[in-house]
ChimeraX commands (.cxc) that place a marker at each C-alpha (Angstrom):
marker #1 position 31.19,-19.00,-18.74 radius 0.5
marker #1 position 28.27,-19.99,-16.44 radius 0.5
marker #1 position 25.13,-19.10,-17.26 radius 0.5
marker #1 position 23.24,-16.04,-15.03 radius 0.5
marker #1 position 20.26,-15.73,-16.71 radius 0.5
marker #1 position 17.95,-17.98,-14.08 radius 0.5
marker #1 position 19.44,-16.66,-11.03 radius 0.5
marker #1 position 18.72,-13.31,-12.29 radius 0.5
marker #1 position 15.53,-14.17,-13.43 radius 0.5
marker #1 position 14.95,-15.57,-9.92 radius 0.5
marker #1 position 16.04,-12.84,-8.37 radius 0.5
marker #1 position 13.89,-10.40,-10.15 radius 0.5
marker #1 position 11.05,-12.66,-9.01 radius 0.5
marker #1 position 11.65,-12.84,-5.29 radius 0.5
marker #1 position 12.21,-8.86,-5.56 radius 0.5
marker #1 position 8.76,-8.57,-7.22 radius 0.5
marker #1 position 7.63,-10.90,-4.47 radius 0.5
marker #1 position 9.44,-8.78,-1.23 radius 0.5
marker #1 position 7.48,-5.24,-2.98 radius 0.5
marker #1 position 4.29,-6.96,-2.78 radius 0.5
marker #1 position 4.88,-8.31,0.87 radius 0.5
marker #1 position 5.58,-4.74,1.48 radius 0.5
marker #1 position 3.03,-3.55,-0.16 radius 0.5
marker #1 position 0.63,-6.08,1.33 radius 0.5
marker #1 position 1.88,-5.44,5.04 radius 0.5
marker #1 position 1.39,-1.46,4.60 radius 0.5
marker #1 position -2.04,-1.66,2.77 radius 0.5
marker #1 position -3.24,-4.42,5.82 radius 0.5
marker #1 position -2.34,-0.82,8.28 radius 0.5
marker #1 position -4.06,1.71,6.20 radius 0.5
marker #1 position -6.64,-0.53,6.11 radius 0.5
marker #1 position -7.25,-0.85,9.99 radius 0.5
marker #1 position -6.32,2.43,10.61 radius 0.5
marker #1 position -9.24,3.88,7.98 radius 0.5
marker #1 position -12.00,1.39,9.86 radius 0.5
marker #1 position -10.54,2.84,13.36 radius 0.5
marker #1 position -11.59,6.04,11.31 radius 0.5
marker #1 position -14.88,5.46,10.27 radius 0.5
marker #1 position -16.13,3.70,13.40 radius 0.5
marker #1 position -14.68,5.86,16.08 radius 0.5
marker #1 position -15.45,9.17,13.54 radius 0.5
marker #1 position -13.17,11.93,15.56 radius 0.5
marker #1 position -11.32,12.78,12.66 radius 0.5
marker #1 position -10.98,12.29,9.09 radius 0.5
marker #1 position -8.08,10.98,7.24 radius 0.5
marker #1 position -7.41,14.76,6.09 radius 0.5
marker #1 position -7.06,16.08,9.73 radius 0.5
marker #1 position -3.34,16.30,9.81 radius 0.5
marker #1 position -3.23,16.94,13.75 radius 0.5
marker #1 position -3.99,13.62,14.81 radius 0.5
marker #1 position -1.94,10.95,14.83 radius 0.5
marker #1 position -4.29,8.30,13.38 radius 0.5
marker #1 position -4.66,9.83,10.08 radius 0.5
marker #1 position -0.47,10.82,9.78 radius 0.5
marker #1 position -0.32,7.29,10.25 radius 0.5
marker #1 position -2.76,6.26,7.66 radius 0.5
marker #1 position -1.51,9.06,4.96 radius 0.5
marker #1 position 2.49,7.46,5.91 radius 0.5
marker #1 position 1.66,4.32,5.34 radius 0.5
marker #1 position -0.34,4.53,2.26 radius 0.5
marker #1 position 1.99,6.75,0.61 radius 0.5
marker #1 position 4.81,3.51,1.32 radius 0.5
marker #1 position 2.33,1.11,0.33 radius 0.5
marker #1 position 1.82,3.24,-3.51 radius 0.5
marker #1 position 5.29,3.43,-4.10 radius 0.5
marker #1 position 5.95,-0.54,-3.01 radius 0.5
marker #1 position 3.03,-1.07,-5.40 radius 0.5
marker #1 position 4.38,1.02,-8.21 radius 0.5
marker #1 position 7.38,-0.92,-7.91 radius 0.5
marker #1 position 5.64,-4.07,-8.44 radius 0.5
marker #1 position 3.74,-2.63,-10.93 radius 0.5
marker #1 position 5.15,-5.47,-14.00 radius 0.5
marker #1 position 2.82,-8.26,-12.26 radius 0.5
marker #1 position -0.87,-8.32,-11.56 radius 0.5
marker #1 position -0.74,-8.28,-7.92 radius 0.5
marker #1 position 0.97,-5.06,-8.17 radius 0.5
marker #1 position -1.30,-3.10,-10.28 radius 0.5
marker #1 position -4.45,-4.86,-8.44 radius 0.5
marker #1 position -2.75,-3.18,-4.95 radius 0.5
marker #1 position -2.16,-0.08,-6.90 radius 0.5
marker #1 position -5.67,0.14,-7.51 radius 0.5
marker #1 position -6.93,-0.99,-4.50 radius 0.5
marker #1 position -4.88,1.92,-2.80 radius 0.5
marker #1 position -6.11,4.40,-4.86 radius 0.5
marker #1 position -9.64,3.71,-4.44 radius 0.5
marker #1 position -9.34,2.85,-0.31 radius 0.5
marker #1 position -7.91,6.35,-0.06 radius 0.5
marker #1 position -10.65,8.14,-2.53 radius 0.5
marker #1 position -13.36,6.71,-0.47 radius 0.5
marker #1 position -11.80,7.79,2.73 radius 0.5
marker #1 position -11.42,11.12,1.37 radius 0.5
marker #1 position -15.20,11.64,0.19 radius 0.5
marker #1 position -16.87,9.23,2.61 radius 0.5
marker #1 position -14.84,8.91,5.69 radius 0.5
marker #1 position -15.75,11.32,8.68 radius 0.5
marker link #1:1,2 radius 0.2
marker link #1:2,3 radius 0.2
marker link #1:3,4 radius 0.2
marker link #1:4,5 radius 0.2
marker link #1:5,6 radius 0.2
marker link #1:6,7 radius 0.2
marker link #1:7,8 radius 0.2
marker link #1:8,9 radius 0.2
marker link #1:9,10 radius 0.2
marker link #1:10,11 radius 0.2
marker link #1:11,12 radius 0.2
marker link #1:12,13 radius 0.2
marker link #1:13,14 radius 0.2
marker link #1:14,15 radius 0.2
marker link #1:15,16 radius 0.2
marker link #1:16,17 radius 0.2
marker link #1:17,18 radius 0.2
marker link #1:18,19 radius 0.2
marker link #1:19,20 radius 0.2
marker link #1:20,21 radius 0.2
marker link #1:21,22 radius 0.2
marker link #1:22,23 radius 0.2
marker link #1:23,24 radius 0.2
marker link #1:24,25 radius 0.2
marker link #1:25,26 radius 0.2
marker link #1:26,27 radius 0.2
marker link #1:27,28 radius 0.2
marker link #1:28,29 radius 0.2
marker link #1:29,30 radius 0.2
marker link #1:30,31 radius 0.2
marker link #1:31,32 radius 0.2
marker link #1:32,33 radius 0.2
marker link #1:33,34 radius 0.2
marker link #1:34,35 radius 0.2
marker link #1:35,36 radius 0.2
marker link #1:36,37 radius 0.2
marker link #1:37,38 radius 0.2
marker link #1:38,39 radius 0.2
marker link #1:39,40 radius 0.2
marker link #1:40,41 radius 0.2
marker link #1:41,42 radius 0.2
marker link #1:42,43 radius 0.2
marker link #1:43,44 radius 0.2
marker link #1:44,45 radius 0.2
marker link #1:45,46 radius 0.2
marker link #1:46,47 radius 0.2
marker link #1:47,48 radius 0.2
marker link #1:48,49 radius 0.2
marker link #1:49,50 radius 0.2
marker link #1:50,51 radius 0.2
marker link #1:51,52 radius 0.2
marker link #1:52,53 radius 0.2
marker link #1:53,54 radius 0.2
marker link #1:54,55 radius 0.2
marker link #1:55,56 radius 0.2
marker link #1:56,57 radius 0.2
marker link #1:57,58 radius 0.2
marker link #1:58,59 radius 0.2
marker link #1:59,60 radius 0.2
marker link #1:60,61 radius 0.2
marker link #1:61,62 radius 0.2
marker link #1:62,63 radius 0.2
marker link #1:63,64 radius 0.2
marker link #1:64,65 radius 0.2
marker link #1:65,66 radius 0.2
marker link #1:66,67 radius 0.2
marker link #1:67,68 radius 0.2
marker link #1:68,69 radius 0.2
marker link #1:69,70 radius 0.2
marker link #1:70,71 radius 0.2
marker link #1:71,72 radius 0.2
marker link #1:72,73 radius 0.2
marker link #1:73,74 radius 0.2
marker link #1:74,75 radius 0.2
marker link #1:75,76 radius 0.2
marker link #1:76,77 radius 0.2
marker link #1:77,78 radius 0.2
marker link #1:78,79 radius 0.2
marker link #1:79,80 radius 0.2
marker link #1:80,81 radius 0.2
marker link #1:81,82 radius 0.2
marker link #1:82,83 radius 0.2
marker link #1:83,84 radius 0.2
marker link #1:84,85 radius 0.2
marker link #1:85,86 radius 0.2
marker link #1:86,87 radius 0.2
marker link #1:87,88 radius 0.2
marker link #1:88,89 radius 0.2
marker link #1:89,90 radius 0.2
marker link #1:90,91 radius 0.2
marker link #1:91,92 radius 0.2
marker link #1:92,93 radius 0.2
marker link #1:93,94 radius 0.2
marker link #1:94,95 radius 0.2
view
């Protein structure tokens, strides 16, 4: 019988690695798109008409549940966090 338990235990790593990519790349947009927000203030991350803040609201909501996925190492809950706490600001102190 060969023995599985490193390839799986790689696998599980690269996995853990592709959620925080995602995670990463998703955050990086929600991040641009809430300083497009606050500098050019024509609508708020709440104003569901615009495009901007669908955008924002899409790709936050993929970036919690990449995060949540990832949420067995560090970098996951430390993106988890960070989410939660970009959007809270956006929603009390944004335009």
């Amino acid at each position: 019988m060969v023995d599985n338990s490193y390839e799986k235990q790689h696998l599980k790593k690269v996995r853990t690695f592709i959620y925080i990519t995602i995670a990463l790349i998703f955050l990086m947009i929600f991040i641009f798109i809430s300083i497009f927000l606050l500098f050019f203030s024509m609508s708020g991350i709440l104003d569901i008409a615009y495009f901007p803040p669908k955008l924002a609201i899409f790709s936050f909501l993929i970036s919690i549940v990449f995060s949540v996925l990832a949420i067995k190492n560090l970098f996951g809950k430390i993106l988890l966090v960070l989410n939660i706490f970009l959007m809270l600001f956006m929603i009390f102190f944004g335009p």
